[in-house]
C-alpha positions in Angstrom: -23.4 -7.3 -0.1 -23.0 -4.2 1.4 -24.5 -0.4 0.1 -21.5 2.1 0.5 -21.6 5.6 0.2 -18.0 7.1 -0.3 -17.9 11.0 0.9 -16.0 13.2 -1.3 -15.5 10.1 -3.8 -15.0 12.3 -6.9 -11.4 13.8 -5.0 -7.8 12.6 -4.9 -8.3 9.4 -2.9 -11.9 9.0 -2.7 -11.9 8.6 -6.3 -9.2 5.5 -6.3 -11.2 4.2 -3.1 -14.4 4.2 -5.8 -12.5 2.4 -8.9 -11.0 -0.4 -6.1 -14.5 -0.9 -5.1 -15.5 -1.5 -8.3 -12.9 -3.4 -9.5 -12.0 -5.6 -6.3 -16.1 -5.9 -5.1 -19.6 -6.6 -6.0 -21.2 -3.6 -3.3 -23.3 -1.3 -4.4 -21.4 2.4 -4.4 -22.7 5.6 -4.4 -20.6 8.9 -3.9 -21.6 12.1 -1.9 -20.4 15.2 -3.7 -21.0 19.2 -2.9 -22.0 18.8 -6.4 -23.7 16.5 -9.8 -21.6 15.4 -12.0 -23.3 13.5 -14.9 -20.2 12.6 -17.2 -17.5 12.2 -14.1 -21.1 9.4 -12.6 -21.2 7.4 -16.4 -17.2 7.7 -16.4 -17.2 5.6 -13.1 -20.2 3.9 -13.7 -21.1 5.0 -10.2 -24.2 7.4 -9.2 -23.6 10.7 -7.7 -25.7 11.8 -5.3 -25.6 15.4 -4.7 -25.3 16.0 -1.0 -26.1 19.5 1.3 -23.9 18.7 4.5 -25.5 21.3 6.9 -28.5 19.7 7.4 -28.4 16.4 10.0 -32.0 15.2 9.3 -31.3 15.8 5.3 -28.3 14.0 5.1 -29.9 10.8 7.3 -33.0 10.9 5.3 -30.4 10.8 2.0 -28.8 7.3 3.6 -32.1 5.9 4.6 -33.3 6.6 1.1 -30.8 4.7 -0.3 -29.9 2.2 2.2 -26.5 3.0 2.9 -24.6 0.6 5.6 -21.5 1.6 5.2 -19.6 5.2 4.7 -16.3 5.4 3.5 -15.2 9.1 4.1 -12.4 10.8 1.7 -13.5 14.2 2.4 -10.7 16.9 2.6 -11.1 18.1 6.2 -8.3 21.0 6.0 -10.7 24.0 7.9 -13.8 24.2 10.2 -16.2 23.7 7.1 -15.2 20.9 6.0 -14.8 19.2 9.5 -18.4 20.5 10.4 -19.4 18.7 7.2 -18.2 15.5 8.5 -19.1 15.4 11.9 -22.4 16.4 10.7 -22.5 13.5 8.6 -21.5 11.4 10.9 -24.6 12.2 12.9 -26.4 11.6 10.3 -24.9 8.1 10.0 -25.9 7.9 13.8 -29.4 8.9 13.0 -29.7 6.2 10.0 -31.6 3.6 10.5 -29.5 1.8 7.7 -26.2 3.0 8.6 -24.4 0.6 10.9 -20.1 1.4 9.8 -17.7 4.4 9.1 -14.3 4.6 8.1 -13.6 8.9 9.0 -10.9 11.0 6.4 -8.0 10.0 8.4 -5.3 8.9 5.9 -2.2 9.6 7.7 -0.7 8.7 10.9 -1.8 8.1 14.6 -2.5 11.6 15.3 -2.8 13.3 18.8 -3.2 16.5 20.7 0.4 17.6 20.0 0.4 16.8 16.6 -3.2 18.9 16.5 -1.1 21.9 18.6 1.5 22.2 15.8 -1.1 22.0 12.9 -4.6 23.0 13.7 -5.9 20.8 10.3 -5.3 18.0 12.4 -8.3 19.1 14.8 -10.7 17.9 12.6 -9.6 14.5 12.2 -9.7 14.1 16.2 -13.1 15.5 16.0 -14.6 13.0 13.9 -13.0 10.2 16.1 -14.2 11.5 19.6 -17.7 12.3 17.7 -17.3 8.3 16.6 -16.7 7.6 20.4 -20.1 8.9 21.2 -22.2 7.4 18.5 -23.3 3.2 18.2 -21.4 3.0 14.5 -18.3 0.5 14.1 -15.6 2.5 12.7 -12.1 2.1 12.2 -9.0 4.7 11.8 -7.0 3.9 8.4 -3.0 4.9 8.8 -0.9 4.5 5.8 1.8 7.2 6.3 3.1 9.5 3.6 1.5 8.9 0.4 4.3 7.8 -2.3 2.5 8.6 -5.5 4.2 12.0 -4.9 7.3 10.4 -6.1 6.3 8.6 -8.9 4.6 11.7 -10.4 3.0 12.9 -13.5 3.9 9.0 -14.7 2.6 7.1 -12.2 -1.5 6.9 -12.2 -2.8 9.0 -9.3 -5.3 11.4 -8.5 -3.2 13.5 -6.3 -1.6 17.0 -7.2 2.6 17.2 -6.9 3.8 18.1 -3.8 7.6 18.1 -3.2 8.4 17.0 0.1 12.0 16.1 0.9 13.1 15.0 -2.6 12.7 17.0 -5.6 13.2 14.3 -8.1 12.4 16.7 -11.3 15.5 18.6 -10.0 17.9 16.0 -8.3 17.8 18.2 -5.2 17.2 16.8 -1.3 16.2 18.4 1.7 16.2 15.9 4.5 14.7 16.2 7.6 17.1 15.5 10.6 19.4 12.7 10.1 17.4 10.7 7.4 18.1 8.0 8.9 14.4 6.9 10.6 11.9 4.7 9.1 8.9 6.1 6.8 5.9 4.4 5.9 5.0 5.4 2.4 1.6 4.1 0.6 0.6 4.4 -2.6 -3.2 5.7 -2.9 -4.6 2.9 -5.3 -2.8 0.2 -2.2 -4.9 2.3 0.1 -8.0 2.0 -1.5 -7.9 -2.1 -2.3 -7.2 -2.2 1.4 -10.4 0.0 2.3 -12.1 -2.2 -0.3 -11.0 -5.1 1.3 -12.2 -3.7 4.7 -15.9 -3.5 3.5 -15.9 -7.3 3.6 -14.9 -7.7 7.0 -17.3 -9.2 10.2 -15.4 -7.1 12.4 -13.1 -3.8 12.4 -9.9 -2.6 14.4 -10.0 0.3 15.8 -7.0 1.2 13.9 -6.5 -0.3 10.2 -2.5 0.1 10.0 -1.2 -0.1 6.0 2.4 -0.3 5.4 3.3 -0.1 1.6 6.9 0.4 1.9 9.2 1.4 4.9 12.4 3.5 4.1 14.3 6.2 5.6 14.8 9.2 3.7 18.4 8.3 3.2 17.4 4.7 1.7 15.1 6.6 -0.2 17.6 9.0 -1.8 19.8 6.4 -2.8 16.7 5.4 -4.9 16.5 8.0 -6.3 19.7 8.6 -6.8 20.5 5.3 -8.5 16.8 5.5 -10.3 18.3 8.8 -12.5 21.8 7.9 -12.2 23.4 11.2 -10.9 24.1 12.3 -7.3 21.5 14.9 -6.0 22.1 18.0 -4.9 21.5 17.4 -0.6 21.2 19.3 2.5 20.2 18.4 5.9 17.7 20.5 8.2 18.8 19.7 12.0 16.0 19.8 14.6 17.1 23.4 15.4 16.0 24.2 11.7 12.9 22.1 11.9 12.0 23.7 14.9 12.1 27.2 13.7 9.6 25.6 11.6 11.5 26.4 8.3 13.0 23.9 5.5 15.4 24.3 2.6 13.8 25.8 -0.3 14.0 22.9 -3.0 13.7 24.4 -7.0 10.2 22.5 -7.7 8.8 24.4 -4.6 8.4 28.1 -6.7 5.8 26.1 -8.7 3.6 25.8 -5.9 3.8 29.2 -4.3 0.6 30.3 -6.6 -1.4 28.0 -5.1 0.3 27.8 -1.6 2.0 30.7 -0.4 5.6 30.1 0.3 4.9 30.9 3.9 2.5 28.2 4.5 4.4 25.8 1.7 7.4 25.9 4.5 5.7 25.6 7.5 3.6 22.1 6.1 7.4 21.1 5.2 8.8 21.5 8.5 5.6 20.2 10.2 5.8 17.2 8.3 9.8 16.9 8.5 9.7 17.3 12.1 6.7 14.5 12.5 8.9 11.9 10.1 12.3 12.4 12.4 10.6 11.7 15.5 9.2 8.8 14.2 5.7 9.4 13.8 5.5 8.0 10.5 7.8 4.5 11.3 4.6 2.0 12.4 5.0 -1.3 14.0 4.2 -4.5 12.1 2.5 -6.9 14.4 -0.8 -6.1 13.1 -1.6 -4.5 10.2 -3.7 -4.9 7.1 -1.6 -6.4 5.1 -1.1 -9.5 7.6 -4.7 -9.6 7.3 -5.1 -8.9 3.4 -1.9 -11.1 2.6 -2.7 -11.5 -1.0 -2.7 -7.6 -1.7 0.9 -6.6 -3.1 1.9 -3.2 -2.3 3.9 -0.7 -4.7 7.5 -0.6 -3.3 9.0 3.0 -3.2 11.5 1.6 -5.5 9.3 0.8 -8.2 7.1 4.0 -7.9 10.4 6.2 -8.0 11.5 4.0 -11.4 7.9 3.7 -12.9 8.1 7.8 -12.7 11.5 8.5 -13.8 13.7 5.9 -15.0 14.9 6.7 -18.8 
């Protein structure tokens, strides 16, 4: 049995990474948190082990303590902080006597240099994995795509907060990047964490761990929607000249988030991501993937999420 210690286990995935190790394993699970959290701990029925990420000798005295073999990162790397705290604890790991296997906060898709170019929070993610390079641990980099809870929201169970990318189904409006007509990989967060839970069991690790809950175009995916809440929705296309200018259509659910995310920075994610899905960054090849290795884990269909969330 393995002793895992999931980083940032009390956020958006990290938390349904927890609950599918406890549901799918028999590993012992901890969770590194900034901070304690003694009803969130006997709610999980998982300790929480407070957890100072500055210090490299702290943090590998922490997993030695414990025993940890395994990390399973969830941490929201999104500025310098939070990547320092993850490359520093992926020293640490290093350092462990006990610590043999990491899986870094990757989450997304197979990203590069250009991809880092266009949005510097990418940076951090190719940080951890040239800091992995240089270190003795077995790791591997989990790409799901675009997470579909987002779609399926407030019904469907997730952690994560709404975010209206490309289809506004409160509204029946569409903004769709370039022609619509490319493959997306979208996965829900609770199939991502059986497959990281499923990963823990494993002799050996890819170097990428590919997951492919569902593969649409945004045009498949508006007819979903579409025939999910029985009216036609209100769409418009952004071209690559659009795209490029790095500016989308404003869709009505997006005023909601301009308190939180300035409408500024709201657009430019949006065209980021748009631009990244009509180039095809988000359209993976099949011939080896988790779920050929994990063939008895079902994966939500866009389909269902989309009806789970809002047929009458």
């Amino acid at each position: 049995m393995a002793i895992i210690a999931v980083a940032g286990g009390t956020g958006k995935l990290g938390r349904a990474i927890v609950e599918a190790l406890k549901a799918t394993t028999s590993h012992t699970i901890y969770i590194l948190a900034r901070k304690e959290n003694q009803d969130l701990s006997e709610e999980l029925g998982v300790p929480i082990v407070p957890t100072q990420y500055s210090n490299v000798e702290s943090l590998a005295k922490l997993l030695e303590e414990n025993k940890i073999d395994t990390i399973v990162s969830a941490m929201t790397v999104v500025d310098d902080d939070t990547s320092s705290s993850q490359l520093n604890l992926i020293a640490a790991a290093d350092q462990s006597l006990s610590t043999k296997r990491f899986i870094p906060s990757e989450y997304g898709i197979a990203y590069t240099e250009e991809h880092a170019a266009l949005f510097p929070i990418v940076k951090g993610k190719l940080a951890a994995v040239q800091k992995l390079q240089s270190t003795t641990l077995e790791y591997t980099l989990v790409s799901n795509g675009f997470f579909m809870d987002y779609y399926g929201l407030p019904r469907v169970k997730s952690y994560l907060q709404p975010f209206v990318f490309a289809l506004d189904m409160a509204h029946n409006a569409a903004a769709i990047p370039g022609s619509g007509n490319t493959p997306v990989v979208f996965t829900h967060t609770f199939d991502v964490a059986k497959f990281v839970a499923a990963l823990i069991s494993q002799a050996d690790w890819p170097k990428r761990s590919v997951i492919i809950g569902d593969k649409k175009t945004w045009n498949e995916a508006l007819s979903i929607a579409e025939e999910t809440k029985g009216t036609k929705f209100n769409v418009t296309y952004d071209d690559h000249e659009r795209l490029g200018s790095l500016t989308v259509t404003e869709l009505p659910s997006h005023s909601a988030i301009y308190p939180f995310l300035p409408k500024e920075k709201l657009q430019y994610i949006l065209a980021v991501f748009g631009r990244w899905t009509a180039a095809g960054d988000f359209d993976f090849p099949e011939n080896d993937t988790l779920n050929s290795r994990f063939p008895d884990i079902e994966t939500r269909t866009l389909r269902q999420v989309i009806e789970q969330g809002w047929k009458a």
